[in-house]
C-alpha positions in Angstrom: 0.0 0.0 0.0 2.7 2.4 1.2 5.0 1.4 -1.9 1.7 2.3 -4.2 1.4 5.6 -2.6 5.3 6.0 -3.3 5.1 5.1 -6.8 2.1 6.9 -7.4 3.9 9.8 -6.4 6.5 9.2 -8.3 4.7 9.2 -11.5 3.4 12.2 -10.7 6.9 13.7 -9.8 7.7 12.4 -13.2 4.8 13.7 -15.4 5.8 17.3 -13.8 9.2 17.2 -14.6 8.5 16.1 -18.4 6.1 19.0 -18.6 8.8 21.1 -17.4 11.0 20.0 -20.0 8.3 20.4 -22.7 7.6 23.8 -21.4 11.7 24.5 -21.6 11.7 22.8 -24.7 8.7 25.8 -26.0 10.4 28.4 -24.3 13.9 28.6 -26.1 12.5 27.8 -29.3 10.4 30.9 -28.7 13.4 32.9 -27.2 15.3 31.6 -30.4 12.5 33.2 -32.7 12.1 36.4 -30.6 16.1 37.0 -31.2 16.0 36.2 -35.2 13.2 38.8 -34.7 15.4 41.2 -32.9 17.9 41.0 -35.1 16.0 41.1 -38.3 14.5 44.5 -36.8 18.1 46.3 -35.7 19.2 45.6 -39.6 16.0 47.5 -40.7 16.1 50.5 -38.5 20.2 50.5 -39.2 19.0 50.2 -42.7 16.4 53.2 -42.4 18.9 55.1 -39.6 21.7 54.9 -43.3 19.1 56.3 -45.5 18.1 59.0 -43.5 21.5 59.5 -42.8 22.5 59.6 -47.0 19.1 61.9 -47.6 20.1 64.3 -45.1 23.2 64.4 -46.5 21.8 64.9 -49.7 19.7 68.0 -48.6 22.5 69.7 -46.8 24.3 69.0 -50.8 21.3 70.6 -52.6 20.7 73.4 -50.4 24.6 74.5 -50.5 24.7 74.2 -54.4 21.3 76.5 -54.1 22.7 78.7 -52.0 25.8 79.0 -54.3 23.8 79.9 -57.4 21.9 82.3 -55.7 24.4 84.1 -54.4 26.1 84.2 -58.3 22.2 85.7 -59.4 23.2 88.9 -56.1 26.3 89.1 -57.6 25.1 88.9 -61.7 22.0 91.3 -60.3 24.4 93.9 -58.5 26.3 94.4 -62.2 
């Protein structure tokens, strides 16, 4: 009777560690697709941090050659 009780708890013991296991087992697999997610999303926003970068670059181009040819039209006006 006492040995029943025993391996009865046992099992029991046993089914909640294998859940635990499963439950590991679920958890790194979704750690492992959280971090693919992570770093999928720090290449995009370096990606989009580049291109803003290269645009504002390209604005601060544009408006010196603007500011350039507007100041030869003061000087072309002033003759």
């Amino acid at each position: 009777m006492e040995n029943e009780i025993v391996l009865r708890q046992f099992e029991e013991i046993e089914q909640k560690v294998e859940k635990l296991i499963e439950r590991c087992k679920s958890l790194e697999a979704e750690n492992s697709q959280l971090i693919n997610e992570i770093e999928r999303l720090e290449q995009e926003l370096q990606e989009k941090a580049d291109t803003e970068k290269r645009l504002i670059d390209e604005k601060a181009f544009i408006r010196s050659k603007i500011d350039k040819l507007l100041a030869r039209l003061e000087k072309i006006s002033e003759i």
